[in-house]
CHARMM-style PDB file with segment names, atoms N, HN, CA, C and O in Angstrom:
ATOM      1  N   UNK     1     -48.845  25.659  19.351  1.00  0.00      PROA
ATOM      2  CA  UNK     1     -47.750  25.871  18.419  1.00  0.00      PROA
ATOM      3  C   UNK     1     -47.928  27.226  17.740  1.00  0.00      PROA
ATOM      4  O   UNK     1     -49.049  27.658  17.467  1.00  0.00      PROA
ATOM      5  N   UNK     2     -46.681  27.960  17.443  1.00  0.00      PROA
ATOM      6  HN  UNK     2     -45.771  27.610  17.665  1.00  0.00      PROA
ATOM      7  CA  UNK     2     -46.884  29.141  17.220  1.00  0.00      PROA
ATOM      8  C   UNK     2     -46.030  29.117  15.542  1.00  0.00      PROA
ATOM      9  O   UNK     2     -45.286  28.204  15.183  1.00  0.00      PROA
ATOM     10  N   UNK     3     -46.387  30.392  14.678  1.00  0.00      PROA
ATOM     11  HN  UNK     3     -46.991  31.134  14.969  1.00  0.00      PROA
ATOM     12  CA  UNK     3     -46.144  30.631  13.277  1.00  0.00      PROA
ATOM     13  C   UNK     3     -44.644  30.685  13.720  1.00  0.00      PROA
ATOM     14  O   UNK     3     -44.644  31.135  14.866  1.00  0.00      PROA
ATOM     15  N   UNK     4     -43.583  30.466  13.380  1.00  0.00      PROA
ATOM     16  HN  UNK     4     -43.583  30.101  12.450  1.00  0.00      PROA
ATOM     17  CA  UNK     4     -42.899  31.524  12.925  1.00  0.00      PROA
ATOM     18  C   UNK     4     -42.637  32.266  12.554  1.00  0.00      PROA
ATOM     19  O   UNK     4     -43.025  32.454  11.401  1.00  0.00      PROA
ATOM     20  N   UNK     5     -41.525  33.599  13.383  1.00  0.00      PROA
ATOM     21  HN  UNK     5     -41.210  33.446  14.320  1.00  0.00      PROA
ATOM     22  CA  UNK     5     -41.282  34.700  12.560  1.00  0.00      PROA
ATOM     23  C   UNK     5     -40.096  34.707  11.465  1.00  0.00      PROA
ATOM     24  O   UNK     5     -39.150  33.919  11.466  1.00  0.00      PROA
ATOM     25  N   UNK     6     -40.301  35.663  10.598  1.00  0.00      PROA
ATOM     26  HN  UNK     6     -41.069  36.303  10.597  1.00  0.00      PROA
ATOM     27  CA  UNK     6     -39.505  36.121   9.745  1.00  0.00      PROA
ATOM     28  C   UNK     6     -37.712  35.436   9.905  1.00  0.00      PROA
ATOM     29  O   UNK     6     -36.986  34.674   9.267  1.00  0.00      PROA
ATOM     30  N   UNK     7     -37.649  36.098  10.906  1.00  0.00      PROA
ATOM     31  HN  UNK     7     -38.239  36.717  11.425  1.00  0.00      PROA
ATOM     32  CA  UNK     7     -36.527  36.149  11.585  1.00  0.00      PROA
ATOM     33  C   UNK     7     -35.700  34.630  11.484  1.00  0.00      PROA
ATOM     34  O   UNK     7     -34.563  34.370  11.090  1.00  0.00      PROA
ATOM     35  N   UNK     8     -36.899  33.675  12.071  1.00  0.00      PROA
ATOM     36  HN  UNK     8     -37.823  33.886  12.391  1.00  0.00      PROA
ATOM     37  CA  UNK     8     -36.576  32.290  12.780  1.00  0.00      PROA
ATOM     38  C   UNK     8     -36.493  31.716  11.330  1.00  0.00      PROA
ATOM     39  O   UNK     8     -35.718  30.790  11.089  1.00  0.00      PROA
ATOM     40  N   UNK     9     -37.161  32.175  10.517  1.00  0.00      PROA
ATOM     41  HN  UNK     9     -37.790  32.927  10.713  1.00  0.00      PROA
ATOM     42  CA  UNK     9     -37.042  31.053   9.003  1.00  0.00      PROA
ATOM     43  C   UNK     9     -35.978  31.357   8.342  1.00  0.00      PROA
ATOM     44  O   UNK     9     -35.222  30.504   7.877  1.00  0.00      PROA
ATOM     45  N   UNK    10     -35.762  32.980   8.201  1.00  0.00      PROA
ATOM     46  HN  UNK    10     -36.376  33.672   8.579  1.00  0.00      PROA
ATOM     47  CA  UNK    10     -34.389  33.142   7.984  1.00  0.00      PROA
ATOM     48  C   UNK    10     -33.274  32.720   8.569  1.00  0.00      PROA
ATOM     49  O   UNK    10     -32.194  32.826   7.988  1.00  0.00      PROA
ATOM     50  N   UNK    11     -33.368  32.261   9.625  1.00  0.00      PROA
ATOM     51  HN  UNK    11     -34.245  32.175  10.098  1.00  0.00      PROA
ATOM     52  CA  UNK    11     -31.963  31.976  10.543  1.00  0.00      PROA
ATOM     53  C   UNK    11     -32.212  30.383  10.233  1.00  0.00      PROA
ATOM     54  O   UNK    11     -31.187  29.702  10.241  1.00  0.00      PROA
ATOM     55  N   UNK    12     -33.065  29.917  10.046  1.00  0.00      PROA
ATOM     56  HN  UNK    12     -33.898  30.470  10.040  1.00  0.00      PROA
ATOM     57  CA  UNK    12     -33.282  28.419   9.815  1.00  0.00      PROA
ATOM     58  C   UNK    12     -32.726  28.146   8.283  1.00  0.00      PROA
ATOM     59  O   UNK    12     -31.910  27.282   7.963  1.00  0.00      PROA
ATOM     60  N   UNK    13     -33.238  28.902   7.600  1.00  0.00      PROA
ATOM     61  HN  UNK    13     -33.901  29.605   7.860  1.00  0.00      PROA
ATOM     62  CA  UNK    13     -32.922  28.688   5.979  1.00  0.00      PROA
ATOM     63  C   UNK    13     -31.068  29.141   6.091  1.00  0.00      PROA
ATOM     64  O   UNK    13     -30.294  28.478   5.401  1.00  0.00      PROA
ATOM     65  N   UNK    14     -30.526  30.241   6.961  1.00  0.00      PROA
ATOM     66  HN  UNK    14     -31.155  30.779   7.521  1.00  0.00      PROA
ATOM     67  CA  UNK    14     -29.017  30.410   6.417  1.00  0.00      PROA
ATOM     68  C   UNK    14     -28.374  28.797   7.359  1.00  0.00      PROA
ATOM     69  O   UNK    14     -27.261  28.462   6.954  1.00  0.00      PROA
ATOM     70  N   UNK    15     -28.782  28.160   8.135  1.00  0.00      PROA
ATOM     71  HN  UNK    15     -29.686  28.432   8.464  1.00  0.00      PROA
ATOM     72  CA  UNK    15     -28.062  27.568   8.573  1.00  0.00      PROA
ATOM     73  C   UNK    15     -28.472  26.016   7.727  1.00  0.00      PROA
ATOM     74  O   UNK    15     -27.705  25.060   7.833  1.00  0.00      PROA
ATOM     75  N   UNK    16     -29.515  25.938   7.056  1.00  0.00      PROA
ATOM     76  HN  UNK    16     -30.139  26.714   6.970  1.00  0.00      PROA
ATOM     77  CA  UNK    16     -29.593  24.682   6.320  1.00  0.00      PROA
ATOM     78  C   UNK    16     -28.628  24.770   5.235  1.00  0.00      PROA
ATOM     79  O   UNK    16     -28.197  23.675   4.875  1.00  0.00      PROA
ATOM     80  N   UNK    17     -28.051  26.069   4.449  1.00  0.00      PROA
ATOM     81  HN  UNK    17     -28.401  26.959   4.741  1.00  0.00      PROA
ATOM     82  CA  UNK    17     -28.112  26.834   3.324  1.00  0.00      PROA
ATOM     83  C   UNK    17     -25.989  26.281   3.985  1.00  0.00      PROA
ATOM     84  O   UNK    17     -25.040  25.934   3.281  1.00  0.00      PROA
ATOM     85  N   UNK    18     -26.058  26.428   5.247  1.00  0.00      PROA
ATOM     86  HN  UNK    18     -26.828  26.710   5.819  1.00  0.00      PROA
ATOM     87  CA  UNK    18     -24.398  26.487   5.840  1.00  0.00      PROA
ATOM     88  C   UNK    18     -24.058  25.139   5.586  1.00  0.00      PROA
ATOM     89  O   UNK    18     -22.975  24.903   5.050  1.00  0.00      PROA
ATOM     90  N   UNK    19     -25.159  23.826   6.024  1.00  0.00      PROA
ATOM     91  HN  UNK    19     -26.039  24.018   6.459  1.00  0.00      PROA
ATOM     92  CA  UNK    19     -24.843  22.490   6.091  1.00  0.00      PROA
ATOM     93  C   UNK    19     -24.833  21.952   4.734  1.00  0.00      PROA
ATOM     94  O   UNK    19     -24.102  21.013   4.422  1.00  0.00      PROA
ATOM     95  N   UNK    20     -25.788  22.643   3.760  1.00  0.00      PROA
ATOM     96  HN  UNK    20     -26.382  23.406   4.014  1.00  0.00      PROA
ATOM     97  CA  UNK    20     -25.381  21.896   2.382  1.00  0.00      PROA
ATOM     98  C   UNK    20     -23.725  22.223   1.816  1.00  0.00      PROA
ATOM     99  O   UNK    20     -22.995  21.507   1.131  1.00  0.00      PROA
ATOM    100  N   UNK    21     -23.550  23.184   2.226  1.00  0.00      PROA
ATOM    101  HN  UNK    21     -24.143  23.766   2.782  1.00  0.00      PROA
ATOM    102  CA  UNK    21     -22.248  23.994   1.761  1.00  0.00      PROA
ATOM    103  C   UNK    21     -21.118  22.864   2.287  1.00  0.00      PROA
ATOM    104  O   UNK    21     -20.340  22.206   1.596  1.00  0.00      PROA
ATOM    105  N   UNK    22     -21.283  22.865   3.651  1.00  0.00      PROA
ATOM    106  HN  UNK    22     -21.914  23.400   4.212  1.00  0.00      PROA
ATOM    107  CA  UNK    22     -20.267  22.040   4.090  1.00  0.00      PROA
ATOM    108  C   UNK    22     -20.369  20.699   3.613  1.00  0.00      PROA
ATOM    109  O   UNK    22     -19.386  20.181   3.084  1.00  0.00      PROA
ATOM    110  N   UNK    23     -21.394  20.105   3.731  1.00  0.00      PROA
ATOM    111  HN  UNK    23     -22.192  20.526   4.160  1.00  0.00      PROA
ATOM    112  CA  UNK    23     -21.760  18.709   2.929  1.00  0.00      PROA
ATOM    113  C   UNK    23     -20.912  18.857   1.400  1.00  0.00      PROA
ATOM    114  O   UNK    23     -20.129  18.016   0.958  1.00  0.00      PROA
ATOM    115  N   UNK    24     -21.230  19.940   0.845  1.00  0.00      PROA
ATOM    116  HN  UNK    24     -21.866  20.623   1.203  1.00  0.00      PROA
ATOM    117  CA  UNK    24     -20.665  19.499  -0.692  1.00  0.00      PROA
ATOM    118  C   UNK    24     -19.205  19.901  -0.682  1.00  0.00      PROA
ATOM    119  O   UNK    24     -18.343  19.201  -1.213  1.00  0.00      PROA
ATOM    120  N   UNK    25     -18.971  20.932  -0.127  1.00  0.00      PROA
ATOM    121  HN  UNK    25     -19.672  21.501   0.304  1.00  0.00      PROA
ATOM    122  CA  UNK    25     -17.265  20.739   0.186  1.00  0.00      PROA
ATOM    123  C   UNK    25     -16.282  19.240   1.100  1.00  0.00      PROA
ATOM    124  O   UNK    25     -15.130  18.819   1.203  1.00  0.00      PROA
ATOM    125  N   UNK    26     -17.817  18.883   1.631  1.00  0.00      PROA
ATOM    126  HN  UNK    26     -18.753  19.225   1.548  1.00  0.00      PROA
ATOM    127  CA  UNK    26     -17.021  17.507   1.888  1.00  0.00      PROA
ATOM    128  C   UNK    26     -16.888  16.316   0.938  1.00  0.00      PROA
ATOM    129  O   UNK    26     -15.972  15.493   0.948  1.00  0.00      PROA
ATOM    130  N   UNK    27     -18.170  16.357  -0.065  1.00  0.00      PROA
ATOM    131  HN  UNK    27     -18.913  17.025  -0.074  1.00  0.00      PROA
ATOM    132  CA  UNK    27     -18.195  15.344  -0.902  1.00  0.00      PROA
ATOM    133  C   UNK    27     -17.265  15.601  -2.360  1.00  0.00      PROA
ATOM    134  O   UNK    27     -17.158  14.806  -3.294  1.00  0.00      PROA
ATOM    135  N   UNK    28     -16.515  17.228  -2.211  1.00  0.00      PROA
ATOM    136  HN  UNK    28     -16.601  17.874  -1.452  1.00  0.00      PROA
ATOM    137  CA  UNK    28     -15.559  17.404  -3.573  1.00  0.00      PROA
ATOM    138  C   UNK    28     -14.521  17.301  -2.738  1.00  0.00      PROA
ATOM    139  O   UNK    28     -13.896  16.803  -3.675  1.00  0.00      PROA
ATOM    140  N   UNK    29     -13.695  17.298  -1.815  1.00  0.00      PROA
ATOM    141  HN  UNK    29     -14.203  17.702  -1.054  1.00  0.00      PROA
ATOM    142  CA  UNK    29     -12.429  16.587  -1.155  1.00  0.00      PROA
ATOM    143  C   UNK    29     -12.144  15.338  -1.351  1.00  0.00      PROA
ATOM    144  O   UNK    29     -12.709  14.245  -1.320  1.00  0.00      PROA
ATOM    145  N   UNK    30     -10.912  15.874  -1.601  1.00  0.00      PROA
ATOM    146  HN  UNK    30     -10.453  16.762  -1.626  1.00  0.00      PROA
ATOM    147  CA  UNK    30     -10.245  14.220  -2.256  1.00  0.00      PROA
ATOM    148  C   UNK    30      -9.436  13.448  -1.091  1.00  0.00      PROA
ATOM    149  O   UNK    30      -8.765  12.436  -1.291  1.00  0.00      PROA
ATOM    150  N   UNK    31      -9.616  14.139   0.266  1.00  0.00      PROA
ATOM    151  HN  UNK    31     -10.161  14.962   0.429  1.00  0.00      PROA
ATOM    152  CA  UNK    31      -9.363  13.305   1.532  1.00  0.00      PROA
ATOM    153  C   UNK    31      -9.659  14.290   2.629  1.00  0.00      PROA
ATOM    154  O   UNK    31      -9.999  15.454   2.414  1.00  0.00      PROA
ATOM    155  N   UNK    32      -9.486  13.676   3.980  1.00  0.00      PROA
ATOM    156  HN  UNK    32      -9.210  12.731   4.154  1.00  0.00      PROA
ATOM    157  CA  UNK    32     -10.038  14.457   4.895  1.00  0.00      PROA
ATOM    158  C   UNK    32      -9.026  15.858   5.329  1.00  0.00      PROA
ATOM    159  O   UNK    32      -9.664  16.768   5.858  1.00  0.00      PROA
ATOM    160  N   UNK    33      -7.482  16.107   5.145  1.00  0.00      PROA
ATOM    161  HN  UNK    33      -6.964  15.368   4.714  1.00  0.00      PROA
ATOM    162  CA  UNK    33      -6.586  16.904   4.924  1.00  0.00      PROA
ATOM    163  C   UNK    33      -7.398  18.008   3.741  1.00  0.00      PROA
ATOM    164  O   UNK    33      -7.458  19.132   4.239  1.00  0.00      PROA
ATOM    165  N   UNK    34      -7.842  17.974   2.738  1.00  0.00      PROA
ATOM    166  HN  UNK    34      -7.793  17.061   2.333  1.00  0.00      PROA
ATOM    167  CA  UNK    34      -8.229  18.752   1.998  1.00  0.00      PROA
ATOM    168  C   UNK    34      -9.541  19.878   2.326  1.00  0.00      PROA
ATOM    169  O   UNK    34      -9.737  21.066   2.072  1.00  0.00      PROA
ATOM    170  N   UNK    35     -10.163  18.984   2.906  1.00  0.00      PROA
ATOM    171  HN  UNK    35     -10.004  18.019   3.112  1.00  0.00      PROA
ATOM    172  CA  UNK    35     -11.804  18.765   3.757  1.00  0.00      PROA
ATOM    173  C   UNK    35     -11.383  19.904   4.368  1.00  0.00      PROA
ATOM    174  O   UNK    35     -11.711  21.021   3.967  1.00  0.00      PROA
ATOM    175  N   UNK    36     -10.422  19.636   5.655  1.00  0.00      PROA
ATOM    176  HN  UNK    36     -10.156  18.729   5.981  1.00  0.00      PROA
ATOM    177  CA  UNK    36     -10.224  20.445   6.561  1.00  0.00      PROA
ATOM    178  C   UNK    36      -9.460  21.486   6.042  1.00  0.00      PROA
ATOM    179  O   UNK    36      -9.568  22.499   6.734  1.00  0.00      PROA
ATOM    180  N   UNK    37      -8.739  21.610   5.093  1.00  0.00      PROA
ATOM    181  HN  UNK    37      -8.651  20.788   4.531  1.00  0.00      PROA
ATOM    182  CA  UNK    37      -7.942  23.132   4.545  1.00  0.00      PROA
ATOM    183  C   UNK    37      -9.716  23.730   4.155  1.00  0.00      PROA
ATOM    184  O   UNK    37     -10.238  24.551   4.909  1.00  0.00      PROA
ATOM    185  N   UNK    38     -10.311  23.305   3.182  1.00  0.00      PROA
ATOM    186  HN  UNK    38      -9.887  22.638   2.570  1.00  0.00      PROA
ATOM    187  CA  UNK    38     -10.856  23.762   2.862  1.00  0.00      PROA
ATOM    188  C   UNK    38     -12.347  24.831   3.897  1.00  0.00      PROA
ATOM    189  O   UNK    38     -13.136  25.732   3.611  1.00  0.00      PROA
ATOM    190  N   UNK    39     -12.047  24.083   5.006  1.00  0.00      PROA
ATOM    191  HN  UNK    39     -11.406  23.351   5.238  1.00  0.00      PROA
ATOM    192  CA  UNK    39     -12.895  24.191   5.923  1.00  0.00      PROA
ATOM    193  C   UNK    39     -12.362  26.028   6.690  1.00  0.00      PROA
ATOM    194  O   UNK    39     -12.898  27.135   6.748  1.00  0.00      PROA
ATOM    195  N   UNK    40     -11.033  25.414   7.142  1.00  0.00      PROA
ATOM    196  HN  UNK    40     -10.598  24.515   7.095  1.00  0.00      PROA
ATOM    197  CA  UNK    40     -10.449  26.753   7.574  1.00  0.00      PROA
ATOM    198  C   UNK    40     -10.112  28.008   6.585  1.00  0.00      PROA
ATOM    199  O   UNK    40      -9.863  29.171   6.901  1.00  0.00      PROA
ATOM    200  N   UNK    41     -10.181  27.420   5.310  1.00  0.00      PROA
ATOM    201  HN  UNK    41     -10.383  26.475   5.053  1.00  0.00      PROA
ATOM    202  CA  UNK    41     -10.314  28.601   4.306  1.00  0.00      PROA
ATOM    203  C   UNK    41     -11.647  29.756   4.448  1.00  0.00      PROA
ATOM    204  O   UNK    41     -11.787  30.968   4.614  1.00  0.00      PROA
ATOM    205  N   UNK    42     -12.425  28.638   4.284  1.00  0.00      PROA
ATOM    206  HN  UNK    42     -12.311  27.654   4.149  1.00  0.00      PROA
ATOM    207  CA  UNK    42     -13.995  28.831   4.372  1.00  0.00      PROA
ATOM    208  C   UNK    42     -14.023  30.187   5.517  1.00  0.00      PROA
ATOM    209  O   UNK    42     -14.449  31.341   5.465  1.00  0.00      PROA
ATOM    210  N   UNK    43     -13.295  29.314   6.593  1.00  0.00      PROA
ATOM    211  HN  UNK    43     -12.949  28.377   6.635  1.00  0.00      PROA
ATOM    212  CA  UNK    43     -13.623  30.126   8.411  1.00  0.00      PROA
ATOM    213  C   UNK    43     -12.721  31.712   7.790  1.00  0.00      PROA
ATOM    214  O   UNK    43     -13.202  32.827   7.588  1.00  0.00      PROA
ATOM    215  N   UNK    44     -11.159  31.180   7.606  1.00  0.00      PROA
ATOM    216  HN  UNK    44     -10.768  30.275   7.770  1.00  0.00      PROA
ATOM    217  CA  UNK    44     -10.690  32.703   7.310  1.00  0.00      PROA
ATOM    218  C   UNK    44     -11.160  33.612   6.906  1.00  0.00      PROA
ATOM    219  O   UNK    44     -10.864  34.788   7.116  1.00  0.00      PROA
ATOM    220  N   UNK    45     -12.384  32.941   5.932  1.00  0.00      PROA
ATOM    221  HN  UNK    45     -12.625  31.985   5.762  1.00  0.00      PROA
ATOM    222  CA  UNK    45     -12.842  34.371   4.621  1.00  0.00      PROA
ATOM    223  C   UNK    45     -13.645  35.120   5.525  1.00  0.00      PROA
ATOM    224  O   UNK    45     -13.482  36.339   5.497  1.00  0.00      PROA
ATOM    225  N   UNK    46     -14.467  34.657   6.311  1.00  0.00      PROA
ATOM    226  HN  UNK    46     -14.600  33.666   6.333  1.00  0.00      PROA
ATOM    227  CA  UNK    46     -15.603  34.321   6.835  1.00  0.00      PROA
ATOM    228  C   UNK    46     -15.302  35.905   7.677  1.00  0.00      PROA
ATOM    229  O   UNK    46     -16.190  36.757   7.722  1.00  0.00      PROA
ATOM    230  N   UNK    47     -13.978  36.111   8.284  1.00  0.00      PROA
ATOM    231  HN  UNK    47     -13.257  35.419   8.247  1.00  0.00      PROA
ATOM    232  CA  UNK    47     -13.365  37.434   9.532  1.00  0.00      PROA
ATOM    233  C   UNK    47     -13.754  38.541   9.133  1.00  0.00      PROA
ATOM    234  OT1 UNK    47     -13.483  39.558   9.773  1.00  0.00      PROA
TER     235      UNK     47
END
């Protein structure tokens, strides 16, 4: 088993850092229509 680099913890930490995000934008939607605006908002900014 090898250390990880820099690189790999960073890319590990932005994508844990992506799933809480989405998790809590799912748990402040007040239905799954909202969820998903909010989702493609998210994606638009994102360009």
């Amino acid at each position: 088993m090898t250390t990880p680099t820099q690189t790999e913890l960073l890319v590990k930490e932005a994508k844990s850092a992506e799933r809480l995000e989405i998790m809590r934008m799912a748990d402040q939607a007040e239905d799954f229509q909202a969820f998903k605006k909010a989702l493609e908002e998210r994606h638009n900014a994102s360009k």
